[in-house]
N, C-alpha and C positions, 0 to 999 in steps of 0.2 A: 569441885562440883561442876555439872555439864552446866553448859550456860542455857541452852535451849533444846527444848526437847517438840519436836513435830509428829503430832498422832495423824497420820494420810497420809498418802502416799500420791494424790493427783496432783493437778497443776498447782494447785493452792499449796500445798504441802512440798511440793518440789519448791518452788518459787519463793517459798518462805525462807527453806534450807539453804538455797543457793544464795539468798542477800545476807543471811545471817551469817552466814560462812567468813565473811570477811571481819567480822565481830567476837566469835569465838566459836567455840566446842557446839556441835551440833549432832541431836540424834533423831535421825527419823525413824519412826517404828507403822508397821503397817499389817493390816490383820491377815490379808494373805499374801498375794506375788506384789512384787513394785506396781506392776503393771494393772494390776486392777483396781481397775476405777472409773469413775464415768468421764473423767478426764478422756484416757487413754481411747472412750470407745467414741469421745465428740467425733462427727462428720461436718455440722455446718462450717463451719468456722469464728472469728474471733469480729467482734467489732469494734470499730475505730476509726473516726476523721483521719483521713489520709490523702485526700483529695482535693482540690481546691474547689469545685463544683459544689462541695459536702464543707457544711462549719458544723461544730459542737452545740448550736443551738437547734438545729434539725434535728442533731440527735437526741437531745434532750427531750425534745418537744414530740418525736419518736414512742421514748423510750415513758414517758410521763402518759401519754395517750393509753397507752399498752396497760401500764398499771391499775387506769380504772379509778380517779382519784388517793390513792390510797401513798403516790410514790413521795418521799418527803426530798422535797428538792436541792436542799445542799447536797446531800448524798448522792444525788444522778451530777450535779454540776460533776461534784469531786471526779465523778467517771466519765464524763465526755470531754475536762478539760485536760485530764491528767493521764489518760487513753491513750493517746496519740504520741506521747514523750515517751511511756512504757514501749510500747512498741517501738520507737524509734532505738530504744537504748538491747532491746534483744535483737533485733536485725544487726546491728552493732555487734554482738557480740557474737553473733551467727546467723542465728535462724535463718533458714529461706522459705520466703511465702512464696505461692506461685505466683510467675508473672505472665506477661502480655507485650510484646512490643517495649522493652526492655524499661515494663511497669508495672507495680502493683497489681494486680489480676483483681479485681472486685467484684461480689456476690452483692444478688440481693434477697431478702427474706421476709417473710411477713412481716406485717407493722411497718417496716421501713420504708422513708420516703428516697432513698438515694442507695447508691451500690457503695456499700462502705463492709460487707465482709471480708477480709480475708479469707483465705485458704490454704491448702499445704499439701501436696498431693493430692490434688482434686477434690475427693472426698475421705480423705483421712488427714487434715487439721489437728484431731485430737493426739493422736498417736503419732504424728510427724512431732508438735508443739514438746508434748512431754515426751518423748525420745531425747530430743535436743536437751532439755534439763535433765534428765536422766544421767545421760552422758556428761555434762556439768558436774553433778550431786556425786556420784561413782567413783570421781577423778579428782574428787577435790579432798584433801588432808585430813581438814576440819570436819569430813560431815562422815559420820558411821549410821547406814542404815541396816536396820535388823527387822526380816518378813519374818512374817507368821506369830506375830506380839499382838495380842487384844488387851486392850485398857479396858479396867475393869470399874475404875473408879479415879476421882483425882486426889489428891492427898491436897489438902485445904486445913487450915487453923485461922482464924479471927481474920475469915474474909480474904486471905492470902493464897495463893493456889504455889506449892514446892515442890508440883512433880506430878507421879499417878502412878496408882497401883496396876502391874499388869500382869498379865499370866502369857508364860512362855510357852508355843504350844509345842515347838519341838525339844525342850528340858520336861517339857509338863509340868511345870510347875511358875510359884506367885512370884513376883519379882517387884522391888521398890525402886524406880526410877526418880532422882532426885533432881529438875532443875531449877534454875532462876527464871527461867520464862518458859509458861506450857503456851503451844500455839494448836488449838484443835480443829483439824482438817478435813474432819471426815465425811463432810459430802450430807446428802439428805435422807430420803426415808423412803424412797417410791417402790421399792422390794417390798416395802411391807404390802402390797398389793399382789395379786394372783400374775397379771397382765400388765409387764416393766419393761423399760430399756435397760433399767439396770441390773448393774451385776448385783448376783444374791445375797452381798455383803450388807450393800446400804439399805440397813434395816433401820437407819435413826438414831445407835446408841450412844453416839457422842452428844445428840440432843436431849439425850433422857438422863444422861451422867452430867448436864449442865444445870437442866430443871433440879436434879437430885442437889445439887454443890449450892444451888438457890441463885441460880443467874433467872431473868425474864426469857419468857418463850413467848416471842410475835408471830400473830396470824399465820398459825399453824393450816387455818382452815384451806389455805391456799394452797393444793395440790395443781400442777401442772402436766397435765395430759397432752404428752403430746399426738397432735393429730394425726401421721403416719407413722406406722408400723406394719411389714409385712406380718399378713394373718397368713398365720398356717393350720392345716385343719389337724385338730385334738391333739395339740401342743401349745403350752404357755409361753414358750419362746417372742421372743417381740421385737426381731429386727428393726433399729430402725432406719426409716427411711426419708433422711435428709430434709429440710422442710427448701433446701437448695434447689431441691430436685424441682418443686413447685416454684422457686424460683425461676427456674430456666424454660419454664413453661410448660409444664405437665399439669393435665387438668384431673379435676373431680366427677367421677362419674356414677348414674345413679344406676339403677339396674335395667333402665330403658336408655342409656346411653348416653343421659343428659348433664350438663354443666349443673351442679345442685345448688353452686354457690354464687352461681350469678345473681340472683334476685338477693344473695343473704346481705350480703356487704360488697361494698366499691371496688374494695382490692380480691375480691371472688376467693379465689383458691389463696391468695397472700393475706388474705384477714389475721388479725391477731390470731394465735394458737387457742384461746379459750373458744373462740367462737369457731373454729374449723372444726374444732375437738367434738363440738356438742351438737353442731350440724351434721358431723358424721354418721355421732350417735343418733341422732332423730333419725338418718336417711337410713340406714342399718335396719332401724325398729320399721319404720314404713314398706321399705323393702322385704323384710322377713329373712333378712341373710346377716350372717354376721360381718363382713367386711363392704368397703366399696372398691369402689375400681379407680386405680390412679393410673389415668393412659400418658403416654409418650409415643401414641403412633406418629402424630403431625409434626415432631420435633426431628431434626439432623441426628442420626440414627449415631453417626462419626461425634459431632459433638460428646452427644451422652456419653458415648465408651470411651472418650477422653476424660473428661469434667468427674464421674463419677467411677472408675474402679474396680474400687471396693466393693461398693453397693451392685453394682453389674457383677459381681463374681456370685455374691452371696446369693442373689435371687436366681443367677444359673444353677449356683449350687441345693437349690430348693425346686428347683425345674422351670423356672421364670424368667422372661425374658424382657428387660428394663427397659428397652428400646421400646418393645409392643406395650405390655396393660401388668399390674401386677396387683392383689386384693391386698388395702391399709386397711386396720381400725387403730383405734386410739388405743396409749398406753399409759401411764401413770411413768409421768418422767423427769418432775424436777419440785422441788422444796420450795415454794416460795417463799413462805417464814422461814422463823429459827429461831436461834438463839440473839437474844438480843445487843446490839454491837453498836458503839460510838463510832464516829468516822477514823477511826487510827484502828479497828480491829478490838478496842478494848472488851471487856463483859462487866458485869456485877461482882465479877469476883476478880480481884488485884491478880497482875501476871498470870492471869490467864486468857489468851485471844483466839478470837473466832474469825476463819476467812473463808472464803467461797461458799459454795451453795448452804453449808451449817449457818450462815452469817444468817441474821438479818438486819441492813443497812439503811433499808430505807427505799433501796433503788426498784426492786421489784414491783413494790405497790401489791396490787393486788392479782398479776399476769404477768410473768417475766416476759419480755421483748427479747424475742430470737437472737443468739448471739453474745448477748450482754454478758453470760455467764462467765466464759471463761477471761475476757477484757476485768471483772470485777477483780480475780484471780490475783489478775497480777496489781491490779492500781492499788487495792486494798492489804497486800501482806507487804507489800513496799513504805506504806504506810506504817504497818504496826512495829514492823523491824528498825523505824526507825523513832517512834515512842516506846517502842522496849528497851534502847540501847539508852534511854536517859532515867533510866531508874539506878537507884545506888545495889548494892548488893542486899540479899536475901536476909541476913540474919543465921543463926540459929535456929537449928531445926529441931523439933521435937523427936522423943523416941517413934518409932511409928514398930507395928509385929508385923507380922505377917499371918492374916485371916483366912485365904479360902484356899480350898480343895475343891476335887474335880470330880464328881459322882459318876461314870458311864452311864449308869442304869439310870440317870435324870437326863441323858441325852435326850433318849426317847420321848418322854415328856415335852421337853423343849421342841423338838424338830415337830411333834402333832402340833403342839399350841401354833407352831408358825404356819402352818397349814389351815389350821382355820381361823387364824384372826385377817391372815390373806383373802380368804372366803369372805369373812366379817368384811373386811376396810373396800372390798368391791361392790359387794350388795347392797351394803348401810352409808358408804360413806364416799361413792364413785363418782361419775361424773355429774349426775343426775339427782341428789337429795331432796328429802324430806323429815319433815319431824319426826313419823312415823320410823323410817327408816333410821333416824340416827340415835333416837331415843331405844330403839330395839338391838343396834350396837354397842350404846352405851352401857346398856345392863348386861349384856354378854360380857365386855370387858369388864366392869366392875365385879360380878362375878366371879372371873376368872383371879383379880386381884384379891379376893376375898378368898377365896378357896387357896393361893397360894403363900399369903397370909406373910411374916413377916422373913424377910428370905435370912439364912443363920448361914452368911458364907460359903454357899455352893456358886459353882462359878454357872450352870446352868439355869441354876434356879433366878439366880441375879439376871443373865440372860434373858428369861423369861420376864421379870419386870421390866425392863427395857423394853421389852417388846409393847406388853402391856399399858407404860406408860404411853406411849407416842403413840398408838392407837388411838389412848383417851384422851392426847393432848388437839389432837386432831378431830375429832369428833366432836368435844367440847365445844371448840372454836367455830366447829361448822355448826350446832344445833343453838347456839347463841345468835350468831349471825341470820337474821330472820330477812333476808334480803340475797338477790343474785347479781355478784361481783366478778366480773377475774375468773379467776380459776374456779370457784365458789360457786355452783348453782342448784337453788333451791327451785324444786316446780309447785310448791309450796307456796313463795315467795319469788314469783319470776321477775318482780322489777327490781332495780338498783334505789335503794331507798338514800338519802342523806343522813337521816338519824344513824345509820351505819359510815359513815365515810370518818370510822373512828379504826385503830389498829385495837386487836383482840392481846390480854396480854395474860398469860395464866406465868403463876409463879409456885413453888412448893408451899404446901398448908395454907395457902388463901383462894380464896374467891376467884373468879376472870372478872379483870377489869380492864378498860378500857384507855386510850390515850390518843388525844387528839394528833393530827397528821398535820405538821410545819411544814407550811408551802411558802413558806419565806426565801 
């Protein structure tokens, strides 16, 4: 029987495979190329104390400010203290960040009070990082990965998780994957939006196949938009654009040429991401235009085309030039809930664990602090790999059949539904909410669950529920929350209330209910 099986393919899902490898049999499976994921597409880079200027308690104290009360502090300790030893032990093993005077090279980012990002190729961190475990995972005895596999469900018996049901897309057909430990990686949900940085895979399903299995889903309501993305005219596409970049000094500009974010916040253009996000959008609407202007004329023209790359190719490649001005607007670009997780990656359901951006820890709060994401990656699957390794064996397994088939002619169905719940999740439930608005989403989804009614084993039609859930899991948590937090903002409710500085917790067949935030 395989000992472990990894549903992702990003860093979370690489970094799980590669500690477990030394443990036993490992299988990662991923819905489409290794390579896609929001892993692969990170630009900023990773954070982590690495400097003597920089202690774990800045970052804490950072990363805690960021979240808006909501972050519960053992879970941020575990990642500022336990940070810096991760990283020490993958440079060890290889990796190369970039340096400086034969040193660390350090970024700084919104929220941050000190230069403690990393990087890796300037502005390609993501895809340098998971390259490097790539190359590990590929090379290593133990670990067999298979693309193009979609989990369609987990296979569970009295609270026990033995595996997941998956459909193979290039056999086409169902397949039962049997392990001792499922580890679920699959990233978040911000596809389900029109306007993403993500790739069109992270629609949420590993979140709506946990909800289903009956694990806690926390404050979902927390979508993170990120602030830059190149806007391009009548294209959904959503480059984005480094929040680094504004690090290195590139400013905000309105349509008259002016700094918008000076008067907003201290750190101007480096304010947290929620608040850059929704000053954008304000300036956008005042303006009459849909994007603003991110200059880098006043900056070292040589620097830029050093430091960033990537991002200088792309925006030439769109007719833009990064050195001069190039138009951002905000994007829908990271998970702040999830699936609910103890500090070892565990869930609600035995032998099955949650890491990276599916997780929720604790650490985020209510606005993830630039950078944190992919540092949780690694401190947190290192963790679970090694409370999975002190469980005794499985047992006996039940008969399990084999249920669903593939209807073409239900594609159709599916690919419209994702088209307009993405209309739905931007107009009802985007940067900017209301009750009107989420309550007028709400019944659209519910609706559409009604009308689809109770799914009989089609692999699209199941699809389709997925969808459907994590639209209403999200919405729910936004139109409960009567207060603007973090990611969360109601104009409705523009202030930050305390009768909310509770976490939102929807479960399958009950009520939302609530759970107070341990700042112990």
């Amino acid at each position: 029987m395989l000992k472990y099986l990894v549903i992702g393919s990003g860093l979370a899902g690489l970094y799980t495979a590669h500690r477990a490898s030394a443990l036993g049999s490992v299988l990662v499976v991923t819905k489409k190329a290794l390579r896609d994921s929001n892993s692969f597409n990170a630009q900023g880079g990773i954070a982590a104390v690495t400097d003597i200027e920089d202690n774990p308690e800045i970052h804490f104290t950072d990363t805690v400010i960021a979240g808006r009360g909501l972050c519960e502090n053992r879970a941020v300790q575990v990642l500022v203290q336990e940070g810096p030893q991760r990283i020490k032990e993958i440079i060890g093993e290889g990796m190369k960040f970039d340096t400086e005077n034969g040193k660390l090279s350090l970024g700084l980012e919104g929220g941050h009070h000190r230069k403690r990002i990393l990087h890796a190729g300037g502005d390609s961190t993501g895809r340098y990082i998971t390259e490097f475990l790539i190359s590990k995972v590929q090379n290593d005895p133990n670990i067999t990965i298979r693309e193009n596999v979609s989990v369609i469900d987990f296979l569970v018996r009295d609270g026990v998780c033995y595996g997941a049901r998956c459909w193979d897309e290039e056999r086409n057909c169902e397949e039962l994957i049997y392990a001792e430990h499922t580890f679920l990686t699959t990233g978040g949900t911000s596809a389900i939006y029109t306007r993403t940085t993500n790739p069109e895979t992270t629609i949420g399903d590993g979140i709506a196949m946990a909800y289903k299995a009956g694990c806690r889903i926390i404050d979902m309501e927390f979508i993170q938009f990120h602030p830059t993305s190149l806007f391009l005219e009548d294209s959904p596409k959503a480059f984005l654009i480094s929040e680094a970049v504004r690090g290195e000094g590139a400013w905000l500009l309105d349509k008259a040429g002016k700094r918008f974010m000076l008067p907003v916040h201290e750190l101007a253009e480096l304010a947290p991401r929620d608040i850059v996000a929704r000053s954008i959008f304000k300036q956008m609407a005042l303006d009459d235009r849909p994007y603003v202007v991110l200059s880098l004329k006043h900056l070292d023209p040589e620097k830029i085309r050093s430091r960033f790359p990537n991002i200088l190719a792309k925006c030439a490649e769109y007719g833009y030039d990064l050195t001069d001005w190039i138009p951002v607007a905000p994007a829908a670009h990271y998970t702040v809930g999830g699936v609910a997780s103890d500090l070892y990656g565990r869930t609600d359901i035995r032998r099955l664990y949650v890491c990276g951006e599916i997780a929720s820890t604790g650490i985020m709060g209510a606005n993830r602090l630039a950078s944190n994401s992919l540092i949780e990656c690694l401190v947190f699957a290192h963790r679970a790999i090694g409370v999975a390794e002190e469980c005794g064996p499985v047992g006996d397994l039940p008969h399990v059949d084999l249920l669903y088939r593939k209807d073409e002619s239900a594609a159709e169905r599916y690919y419209a539904l994702k088209r307009q719940i993405a209309h739905t999740m931007n107009n009802c439930s985007g940067i900017i909410r209301s009750e009107l608005l989420l309550s007028t989403g709400l019944n659209l989804v519910k609706k559409e669950l009604r009308e689809l009614g109770d799914v009989k084993y089609e692999y699209y039609d199941e699809a389709s529920r997925k969808l459907l859930t994590v639209a209403y899991l999200i919405m729910t948590g936004a139109r409960f929350r009567r207060e603007s937090r973090g990611g969360h903002y109601r104009e409705d409710y523009p202030m930050l209330s305390e009768e909310y500085a509770l976490h939102t917790v929807q479960k399958a067949g009950e009520k939302l209910t609530t759970k107070k935030v341990n700042q112990e």
